[in-house]
C-alpha positions in Angstrom: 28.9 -12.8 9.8 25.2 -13.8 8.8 24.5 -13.7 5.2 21.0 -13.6 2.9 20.6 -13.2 -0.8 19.2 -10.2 -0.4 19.2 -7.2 1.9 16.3 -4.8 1.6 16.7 -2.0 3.1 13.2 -0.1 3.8 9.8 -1.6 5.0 7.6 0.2 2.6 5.3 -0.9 -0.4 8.1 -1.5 -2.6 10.8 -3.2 -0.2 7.6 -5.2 1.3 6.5 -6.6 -2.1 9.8 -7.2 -3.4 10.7 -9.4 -0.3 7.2 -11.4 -1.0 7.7 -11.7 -4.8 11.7 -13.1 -3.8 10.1 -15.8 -1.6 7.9 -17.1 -4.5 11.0 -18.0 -6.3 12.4 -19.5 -2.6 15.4 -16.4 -2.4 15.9 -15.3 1.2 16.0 -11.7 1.9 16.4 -9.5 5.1 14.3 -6.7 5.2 15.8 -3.8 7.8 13.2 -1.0 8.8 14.6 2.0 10.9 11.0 2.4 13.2 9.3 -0.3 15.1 5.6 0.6 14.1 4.3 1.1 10.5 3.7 4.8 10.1 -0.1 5.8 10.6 0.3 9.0 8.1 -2.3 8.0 5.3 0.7 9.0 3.1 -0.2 6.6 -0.5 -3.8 6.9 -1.1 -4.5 4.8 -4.7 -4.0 1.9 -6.4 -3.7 2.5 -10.2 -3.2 0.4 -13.2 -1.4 -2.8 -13.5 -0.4 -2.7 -9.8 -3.6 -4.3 -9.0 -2.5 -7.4 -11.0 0.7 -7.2 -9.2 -1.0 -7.5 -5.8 -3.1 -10.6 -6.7 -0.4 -12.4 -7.4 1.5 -11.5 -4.2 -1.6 -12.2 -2.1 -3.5 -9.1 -1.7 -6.7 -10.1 -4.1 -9.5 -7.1 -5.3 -12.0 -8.4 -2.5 -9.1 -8.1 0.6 -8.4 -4.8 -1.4 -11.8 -3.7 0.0 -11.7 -4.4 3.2 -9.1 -1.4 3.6 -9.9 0.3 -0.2 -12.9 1.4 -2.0 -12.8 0.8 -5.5 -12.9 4.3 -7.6 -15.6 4.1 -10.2 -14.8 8.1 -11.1 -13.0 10.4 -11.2 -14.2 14.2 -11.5 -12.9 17.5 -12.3 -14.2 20.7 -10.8 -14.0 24.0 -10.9 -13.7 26.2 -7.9 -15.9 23.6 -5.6 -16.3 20.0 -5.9 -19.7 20.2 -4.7 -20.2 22.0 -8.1 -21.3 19.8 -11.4 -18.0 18.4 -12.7 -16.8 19.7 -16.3 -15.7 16.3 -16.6 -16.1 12.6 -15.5 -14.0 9.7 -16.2 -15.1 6.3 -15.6 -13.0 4.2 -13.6 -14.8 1.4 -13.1 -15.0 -0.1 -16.7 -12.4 -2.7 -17.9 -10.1 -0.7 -20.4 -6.9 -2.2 -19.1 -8.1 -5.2 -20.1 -7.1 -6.9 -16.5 -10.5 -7.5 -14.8 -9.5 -6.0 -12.2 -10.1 -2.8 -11.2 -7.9 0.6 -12.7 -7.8 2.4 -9.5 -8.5 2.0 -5.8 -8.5 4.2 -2.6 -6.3 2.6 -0.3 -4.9 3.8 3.2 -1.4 2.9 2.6 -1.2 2.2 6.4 -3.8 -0.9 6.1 -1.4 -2.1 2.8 1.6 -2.3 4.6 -0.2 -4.1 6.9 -1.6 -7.0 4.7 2.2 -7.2 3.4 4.0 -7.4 6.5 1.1 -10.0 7.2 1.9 -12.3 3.9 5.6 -11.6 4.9 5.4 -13.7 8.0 3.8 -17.2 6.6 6.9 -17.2 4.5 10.3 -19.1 5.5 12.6 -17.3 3.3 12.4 -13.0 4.5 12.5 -11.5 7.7 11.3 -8.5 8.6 13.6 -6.3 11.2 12.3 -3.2 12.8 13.9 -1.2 14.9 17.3 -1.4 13.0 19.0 1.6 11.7 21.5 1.3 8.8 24.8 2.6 9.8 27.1 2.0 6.7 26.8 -0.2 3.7 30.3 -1.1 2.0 30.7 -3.1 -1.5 32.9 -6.6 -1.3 34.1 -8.2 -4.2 31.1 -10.6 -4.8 28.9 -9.3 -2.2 27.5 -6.2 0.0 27.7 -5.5 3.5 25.6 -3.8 5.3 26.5 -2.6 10.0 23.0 -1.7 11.3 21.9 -1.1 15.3 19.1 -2.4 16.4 16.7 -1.0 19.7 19.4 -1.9 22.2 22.0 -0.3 20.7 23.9 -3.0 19.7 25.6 -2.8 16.3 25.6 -6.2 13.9 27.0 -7.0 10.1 25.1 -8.8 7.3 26.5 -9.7 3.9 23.9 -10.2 1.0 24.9 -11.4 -2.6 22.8 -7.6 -3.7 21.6 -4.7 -1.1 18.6 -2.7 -2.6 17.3 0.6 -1.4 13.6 0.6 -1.0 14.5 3.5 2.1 12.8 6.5 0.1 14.4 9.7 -2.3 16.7 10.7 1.1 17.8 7.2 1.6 20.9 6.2 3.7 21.5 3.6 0.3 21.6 6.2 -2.2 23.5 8.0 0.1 26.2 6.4 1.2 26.6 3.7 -1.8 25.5 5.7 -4.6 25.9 9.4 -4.6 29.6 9.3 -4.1 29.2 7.8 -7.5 28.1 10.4 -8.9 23.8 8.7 -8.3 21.2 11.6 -7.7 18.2 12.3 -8.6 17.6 14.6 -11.3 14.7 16.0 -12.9 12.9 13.6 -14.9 11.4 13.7 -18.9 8.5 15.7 -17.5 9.5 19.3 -15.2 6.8 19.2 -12.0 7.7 21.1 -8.7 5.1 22.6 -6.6 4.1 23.2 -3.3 0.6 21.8 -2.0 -1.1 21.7 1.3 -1.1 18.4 2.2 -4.0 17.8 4.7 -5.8 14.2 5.9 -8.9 15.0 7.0 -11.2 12.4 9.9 -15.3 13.3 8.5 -17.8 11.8 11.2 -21.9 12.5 9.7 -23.7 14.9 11.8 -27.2 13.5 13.5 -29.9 14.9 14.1 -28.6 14.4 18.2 -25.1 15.5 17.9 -26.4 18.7 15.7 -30.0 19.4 16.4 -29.9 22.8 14.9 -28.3 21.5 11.4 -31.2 23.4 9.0 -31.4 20.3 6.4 -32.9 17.8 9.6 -36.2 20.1 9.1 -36.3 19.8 5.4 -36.3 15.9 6.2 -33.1 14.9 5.2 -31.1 11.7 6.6 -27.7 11.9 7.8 -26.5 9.1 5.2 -27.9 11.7 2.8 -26.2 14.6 3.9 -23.1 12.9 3.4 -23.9 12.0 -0.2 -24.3 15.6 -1.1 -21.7 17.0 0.8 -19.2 14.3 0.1 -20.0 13.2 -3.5 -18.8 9.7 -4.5 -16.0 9.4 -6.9 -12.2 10.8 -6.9 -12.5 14.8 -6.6 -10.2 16.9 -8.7 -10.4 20.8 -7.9 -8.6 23.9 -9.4 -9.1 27.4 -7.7 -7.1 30.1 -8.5 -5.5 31.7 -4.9 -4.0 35.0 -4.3 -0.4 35.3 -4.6 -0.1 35.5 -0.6 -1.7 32.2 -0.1 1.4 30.1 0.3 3.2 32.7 2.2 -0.2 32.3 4.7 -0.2 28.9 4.7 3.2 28.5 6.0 2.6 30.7 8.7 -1.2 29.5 9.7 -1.6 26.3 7.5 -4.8 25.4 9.4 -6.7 28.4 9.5 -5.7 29.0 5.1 -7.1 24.8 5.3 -10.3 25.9 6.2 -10.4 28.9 4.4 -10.1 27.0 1.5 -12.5 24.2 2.7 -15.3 27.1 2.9 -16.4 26.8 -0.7 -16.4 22.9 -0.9 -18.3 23.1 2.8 -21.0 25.2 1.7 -24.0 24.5 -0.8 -26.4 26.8 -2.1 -29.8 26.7 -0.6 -31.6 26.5 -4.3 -29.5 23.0 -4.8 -30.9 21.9 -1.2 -34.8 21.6 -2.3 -36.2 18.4 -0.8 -39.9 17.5 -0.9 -40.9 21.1 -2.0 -38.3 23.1 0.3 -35.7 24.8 0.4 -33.4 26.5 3.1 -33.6 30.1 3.7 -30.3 30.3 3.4 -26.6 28.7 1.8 -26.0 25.4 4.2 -22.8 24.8 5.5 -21.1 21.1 6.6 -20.4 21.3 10.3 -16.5 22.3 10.8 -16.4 20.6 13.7 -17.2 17.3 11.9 -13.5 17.7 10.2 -10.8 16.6 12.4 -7.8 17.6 10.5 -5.2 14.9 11.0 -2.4 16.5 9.3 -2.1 19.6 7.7 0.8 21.3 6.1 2.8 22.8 3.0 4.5 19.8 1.1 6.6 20.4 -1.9 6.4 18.1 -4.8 8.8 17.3 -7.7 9.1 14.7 -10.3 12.5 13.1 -10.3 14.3 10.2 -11.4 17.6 8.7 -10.3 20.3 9.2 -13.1 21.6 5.9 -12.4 19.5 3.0 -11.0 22.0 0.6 -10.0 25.7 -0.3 -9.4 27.1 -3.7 -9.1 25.4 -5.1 -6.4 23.0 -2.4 -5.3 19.5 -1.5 -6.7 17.8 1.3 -6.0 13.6 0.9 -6.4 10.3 3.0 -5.4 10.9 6.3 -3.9 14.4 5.7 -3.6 14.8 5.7 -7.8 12.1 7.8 -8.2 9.2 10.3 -7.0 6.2 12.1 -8.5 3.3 14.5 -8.3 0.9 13.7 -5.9 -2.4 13.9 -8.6 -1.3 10.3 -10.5 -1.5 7.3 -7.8 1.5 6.3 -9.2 4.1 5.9 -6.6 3.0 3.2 -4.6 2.2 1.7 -8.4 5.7 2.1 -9.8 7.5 0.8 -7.0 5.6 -2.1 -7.1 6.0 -2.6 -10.6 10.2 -2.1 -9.9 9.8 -4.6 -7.2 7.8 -7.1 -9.6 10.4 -6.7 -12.6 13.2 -7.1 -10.5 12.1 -10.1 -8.3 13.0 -12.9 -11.2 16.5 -11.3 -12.2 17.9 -11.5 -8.5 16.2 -14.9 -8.8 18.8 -15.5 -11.0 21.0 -14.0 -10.1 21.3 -15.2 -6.9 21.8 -19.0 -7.9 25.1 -19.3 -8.5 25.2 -22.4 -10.5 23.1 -20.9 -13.0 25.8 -17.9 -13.1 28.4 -20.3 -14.2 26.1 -22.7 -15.9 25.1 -20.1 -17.8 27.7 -16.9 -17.4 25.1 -14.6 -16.8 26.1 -11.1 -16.7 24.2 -9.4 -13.6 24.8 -5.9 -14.6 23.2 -6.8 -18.4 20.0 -8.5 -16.6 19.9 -5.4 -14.0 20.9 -2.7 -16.9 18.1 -3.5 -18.8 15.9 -4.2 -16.1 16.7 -0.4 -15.4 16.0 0.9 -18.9 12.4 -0.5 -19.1 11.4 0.6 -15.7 12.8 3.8 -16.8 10.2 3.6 -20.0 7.8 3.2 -17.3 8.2 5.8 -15.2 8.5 8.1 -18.3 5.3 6.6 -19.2 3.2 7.0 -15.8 4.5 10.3 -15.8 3.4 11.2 -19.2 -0.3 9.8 -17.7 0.1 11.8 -14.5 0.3 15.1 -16.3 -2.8 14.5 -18.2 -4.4 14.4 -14.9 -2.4 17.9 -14.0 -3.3 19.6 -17.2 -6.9 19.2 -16.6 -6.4 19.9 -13.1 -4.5 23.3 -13.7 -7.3 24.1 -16.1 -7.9 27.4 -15.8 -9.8 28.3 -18.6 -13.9 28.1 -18.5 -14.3 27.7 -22.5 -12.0 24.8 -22.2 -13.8 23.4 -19.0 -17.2 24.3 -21.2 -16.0 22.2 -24.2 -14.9 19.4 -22.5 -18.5 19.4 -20.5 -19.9 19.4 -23.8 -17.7 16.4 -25.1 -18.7 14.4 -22.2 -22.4 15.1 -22.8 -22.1 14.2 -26.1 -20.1 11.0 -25.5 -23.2 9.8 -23.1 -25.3 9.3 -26.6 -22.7 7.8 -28.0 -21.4 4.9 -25.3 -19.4 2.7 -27.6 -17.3 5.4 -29.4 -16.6 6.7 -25.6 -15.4 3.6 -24.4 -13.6 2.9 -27.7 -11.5 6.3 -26.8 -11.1 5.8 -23.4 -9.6 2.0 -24.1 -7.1 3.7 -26.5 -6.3 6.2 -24.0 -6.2 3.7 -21.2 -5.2 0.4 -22.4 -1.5 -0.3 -21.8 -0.9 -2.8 -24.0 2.3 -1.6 -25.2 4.1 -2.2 -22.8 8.1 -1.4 -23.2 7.7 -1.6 -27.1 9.6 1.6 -28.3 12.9 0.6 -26.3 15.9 -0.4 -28.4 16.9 -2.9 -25.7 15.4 -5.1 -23.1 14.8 -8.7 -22.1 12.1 -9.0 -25.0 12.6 -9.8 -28.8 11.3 -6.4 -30.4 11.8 -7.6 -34.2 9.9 -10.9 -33.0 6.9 -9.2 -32.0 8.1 -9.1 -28.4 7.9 -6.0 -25.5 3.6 -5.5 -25.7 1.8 -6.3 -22.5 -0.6 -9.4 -22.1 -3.9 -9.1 -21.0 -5.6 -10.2 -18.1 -9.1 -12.7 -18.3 -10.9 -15.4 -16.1 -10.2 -18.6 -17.4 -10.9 -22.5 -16.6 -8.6 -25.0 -16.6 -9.6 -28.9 -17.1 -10.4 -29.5 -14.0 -12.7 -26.8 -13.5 -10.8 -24.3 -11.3 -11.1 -20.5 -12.1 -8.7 -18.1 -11.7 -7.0 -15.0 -13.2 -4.8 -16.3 -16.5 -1.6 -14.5 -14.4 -1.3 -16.9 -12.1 -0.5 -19.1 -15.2 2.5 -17.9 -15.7 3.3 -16.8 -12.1 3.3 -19.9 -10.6 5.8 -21.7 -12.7 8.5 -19.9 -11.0 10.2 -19.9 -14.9 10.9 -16.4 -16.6 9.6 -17.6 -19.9 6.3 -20.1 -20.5 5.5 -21.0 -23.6 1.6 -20.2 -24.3 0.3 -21.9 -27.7 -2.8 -19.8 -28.5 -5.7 -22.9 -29.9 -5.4 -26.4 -29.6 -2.6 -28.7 -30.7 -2.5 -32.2 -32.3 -0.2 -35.0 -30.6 2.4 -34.7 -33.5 2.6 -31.1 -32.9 2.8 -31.6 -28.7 5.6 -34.3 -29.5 7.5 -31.9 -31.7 6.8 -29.2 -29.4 8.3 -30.9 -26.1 11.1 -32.2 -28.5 12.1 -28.6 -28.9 11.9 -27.8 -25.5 14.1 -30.5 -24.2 16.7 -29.7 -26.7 16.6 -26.0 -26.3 18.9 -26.6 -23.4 17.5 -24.2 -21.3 17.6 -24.9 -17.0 13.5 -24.7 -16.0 14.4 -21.6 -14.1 14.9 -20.2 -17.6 12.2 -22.0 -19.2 9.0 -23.8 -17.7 8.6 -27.6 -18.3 4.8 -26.8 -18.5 3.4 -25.7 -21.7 0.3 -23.6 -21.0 -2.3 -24.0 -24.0 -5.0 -21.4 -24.3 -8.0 -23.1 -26.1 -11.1 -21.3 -27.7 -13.7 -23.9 -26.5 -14.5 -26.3 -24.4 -14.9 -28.9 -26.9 -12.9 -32.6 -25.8 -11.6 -33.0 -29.3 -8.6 -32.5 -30.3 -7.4 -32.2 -26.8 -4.1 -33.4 -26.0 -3.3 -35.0 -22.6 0.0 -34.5 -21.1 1.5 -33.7 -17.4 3.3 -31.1 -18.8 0.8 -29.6 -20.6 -2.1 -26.9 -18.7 -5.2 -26.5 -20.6 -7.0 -23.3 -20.6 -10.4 -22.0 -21.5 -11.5 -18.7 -21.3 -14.8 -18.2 -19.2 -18.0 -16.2 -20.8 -19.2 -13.7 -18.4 -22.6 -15.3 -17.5 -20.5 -18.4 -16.4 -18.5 -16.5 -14.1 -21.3 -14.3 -13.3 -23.1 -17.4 -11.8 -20.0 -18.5 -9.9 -20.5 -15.1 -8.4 -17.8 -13.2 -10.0 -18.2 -9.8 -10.4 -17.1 -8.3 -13.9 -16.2 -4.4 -14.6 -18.2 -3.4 -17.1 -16.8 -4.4 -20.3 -15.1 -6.9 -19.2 -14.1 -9.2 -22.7 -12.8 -12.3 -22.5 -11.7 -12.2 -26.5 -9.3 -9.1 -25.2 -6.0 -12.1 -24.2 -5.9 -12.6 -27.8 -6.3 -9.6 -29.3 -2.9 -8.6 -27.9 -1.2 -11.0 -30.2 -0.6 -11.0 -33.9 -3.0 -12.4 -36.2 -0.9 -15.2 -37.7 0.9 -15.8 -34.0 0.9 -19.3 -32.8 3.1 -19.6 -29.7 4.1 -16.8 -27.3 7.1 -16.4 -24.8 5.5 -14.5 -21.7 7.5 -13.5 -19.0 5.9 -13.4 -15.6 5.7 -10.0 -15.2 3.0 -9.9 -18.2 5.5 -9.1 -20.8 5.5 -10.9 -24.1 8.9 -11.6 -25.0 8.4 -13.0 -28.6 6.2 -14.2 -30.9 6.2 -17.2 -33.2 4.8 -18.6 -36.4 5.9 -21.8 -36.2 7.8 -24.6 -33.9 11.2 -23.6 -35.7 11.0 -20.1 -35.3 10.2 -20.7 -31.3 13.3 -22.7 -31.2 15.5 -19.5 -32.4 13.9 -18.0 -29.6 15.0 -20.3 -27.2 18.4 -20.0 -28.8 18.0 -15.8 -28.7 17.2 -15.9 -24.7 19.4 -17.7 -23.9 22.1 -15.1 -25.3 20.5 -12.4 -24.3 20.8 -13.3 -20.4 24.3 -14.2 -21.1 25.4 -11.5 -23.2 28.2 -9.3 -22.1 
């Protein structure tokens, strides 16, 4: 029978990035997808939050993002037409993640499976197989098995060392693994069940030639111009109350309710239209026939959360562990980020002289892997419904206020963006969580920042990749320069911590505060960085968010801290004072990936 580390079953987002991120750390996986083609439905349509970080590293960088994406810079909320002033903007372009990247992007989730699927073929260790529908999946003592047919019929076995479902909420994994378990999904911290009209809409611009009686040509507008007013820029949030028949409608005529609603959002008033002195006689209305309606139809969404996210040897991850309201952009994001968390514990996992070495116990590594992804789900969720209560708004003195409050807030930039960090910012990361692969009483579960930084020989790139590329779970970051007695004492405690490099990085990554050549201490095993002042990068030709801050990396740490574990999925697993107390945490890791 052929055997992998990993099976992956599912070609999605989630399946696709986990396969890439296993490769990095040289695991072979099989992914097996049931259709041949990737599935043109725009399904996915945002980017949000830390996912962005998580797609650098994997190969899909902010400028490839927008060859396929367009970077949201706001995001508005209407009342009863989005062609109406919004009652309130939020600005999406500014750095308050602290990442320098971007907080959200519109993405056709088509185009991003492509660009995976892409990276998935320069690497040696995953294969991708469409066309092969999983039949039955069966648990051996220190495996999984998994009988698939492929597009001739024929039916084949493959054994993994772990089988992960990345097949979606009605997934043959969950399914037939799972559920007889007692694994379902229930209804997560948050209650959120409606039913939408889901609709993807094709807009071409009318022209003067393809609509020569369109009233705003004689008024002098361009068609580029047209579009701007019709189709503002910016994400559109809209909340109209309907009749209590409208659902019942749109079931049985979902196209004809779809441009029923449309009408209000297609049609401006003719005193808005004024251009160079004039105005139409009349309201204007955006072409119909300019829509093609790709898809329309009711959809019912729900927020739920598998009860259990793994057992033994099978994972569940993205929609198959979990599914949300359609107003966050974060289900594409969290199954990335379960993908990204997971990636270096099968890493481990999967070497099986490490196991013994080291006695690691899988379902400890994946049981708390599940707790702090369950923290963040809880947590995009909580975000999501921020979104829904302003969306669901349906009161005007509470749409009038918070009109007011943005006004306001434009006189008074710094205390907006001071809010909106706080708001924004997750720096927190898992903190809050009894348990996890992080030292909480040492400082450890916050989130570390992302900034530009130079290393000594004058390469730029995003301080992630720092920690990425060592291919270690934990590197140890010294925040300021270091003398040659403390570098000798420091490597001293690393060679003695006993500690494989899988574990632990050989490199020590020092994060200096200036360019100045003294005090610095040469070593192979030691990476120097700087971080970069924006009118550097600005003449390399980077371009910043607005507020980007390269002081932000080390504002995330205590005051009095001196060296930091970071894992590479950007979370700080302790903190130190001194040398000695970074050697306990050697000692504490070490247990805690060992501990029954």
């Amino acid at each position: 029978m052929e055997t992998t580390d990993v099976i992956i079953v599912g070609a999605g987002p989630s399946g696709l990035a986990l396969a890439l991120a296993l490769s990095y750390y040289k695991v072979r996986s099989v992914i097996l997808e049931k259709n041949r083609d990737i599935c043109q439905d725009p399904r996915g349509i945002a980017l949000a939050g830390d996912s962005h970080r998580i797609m650098e590293l994997l190969g899909i960088s902010s400028s490839k993002l927008s060859e396929f994406g367009q970077t949201l810079k706001a995001i508005h909320f209407h009342r009863d037409s989005f062609n109406n002033k919004p009652f309130l903007s939020v600005d999406s372009y500014s750095d308050y993640h602290n990442q320098s990247l971007p907080g959200a992007t519109l993405i056709l989730q088509p185009r991003l499976e492509e660009e995976l699927r892409s990276l998935l073929q320069s690497s040696a260790y995953t294969q991708l197989r469409t066309e092969c529908a999983v039949t039955s999946c069966r648990e051996g003592v220190d495996s999984m098995e998994v009988s698939f047919t492929t597009s001739d019929g024929a039916s084949t076995d493959l054994r993994g060392k772990y089988l992960v479902g990345a097949d979606g909420k009605r997934g043959i994994v969950r399914k037939a693994v799972l559920q007889p378990r007692g694994v379902e999904q229930v209804e997560g911290k948050i209650h959120y069940a409606a039913k939408w009209v889901a609709a993807n809409l094709r807009i071409t611009i009318p022209t003067p030639k393809s609509h020569p009686y369109f009233p705003l040509w004689k008024l002098g507008y361009k068609p580029e111009e047209v579009w701007d007013i019709f189709w503002p820029e910016g994400f559109q949030f809209e909340y109209e109350l309907t009749s209590d028949t409208f659902w019942d409608e749109a079931e049985k005529d979902a196209l004809k309710q779809l441009e029923a609603r449309m009408e209000p959002h297609l049609t401006i008033p003719a005193a808005r239209l004024r251009h160079h002195g004039i105005k139409p006689q009349r309201p204007v209305r955006f072409p119909w026939d300019c829509v093609e309606v790709l898809r329309c139809a009711p959809a019912y969404f729900s927020h739920r959360v598998a009860n259990q996210w793994s057992h033994n040897r099978t994972i569940l991850i993205g929609d198959a562990a979990h599914v949300f309201p359609p107003f966050g952009a974060q289900g594409i994001a969290n199954g990335i980020r379960d993908s990204h968390a997971l990636s270096w514990r099968l890493a481990l996992l999967c070497d099986e002289s490490l196991c013994t070495r080291l006695s690691l116990q899988p379902h400890k590594l994946l049981d708390d892997w599940a707790l702090e992804r369950r923290k963040g789900v809880d947590d995009a969720m909580t975000m999501t419904m921020r979104n829904g209560l302003l969306l669901s708004n349906k009161s005007g003195y509470i749409a009038a206020f918070l009109s007011v409050l943005g006004s306001v807030f434009g006189y008074l930039p710094r205390l907006r963006d001071c809010i909106a960090r706080r708001a924004l910012m997750d720096n927190d990361g898992y903190a809050g969580l009894d348990r996890g692969f992080f030292l909480a009483d040492q400082h450890g579960a916050g989130k570390t920042a992302q900034i530009w930084v130079k290393m000594a020989d004058g390469t730029v790139l995003l301080s992630d990749h720092i920690f990425w590329k060592s291919a270690s779970i934990l590197t140890v970051l010294v925040l300021g320069s270091v003398t040659a007695q403390e570098a000798s004492e420091l490597k001293e405690v690393i060679d003695s911590g006993d500690l494989p490099p899988n574990i632990l990085a050989e490199n020590v990554v020092i994060l200096r505060g200036d360019e100045s050549p003294c005090d610095s201490v040469t070593a192979p095993w030691i990476s120097e960085l700087f971080p970069c002042r924006s009118d550097d990068l600005e003449k390399r030709g980077v371009a910043l968010l607005r507020g980007y801050d390269p002081a932000s990396f080390r504002r995330r740490f205590h005051s009095s801290t001196r060296y930091v574990l970071v894992r590479p999925d950007f979370v700080v697993f302790s903190q130190a004072k001194s040398i000695e107390e970074l050697a306990g945490q050697f000692g504490q890791a070490k247990k805690l990936v060992a501990q029954k």
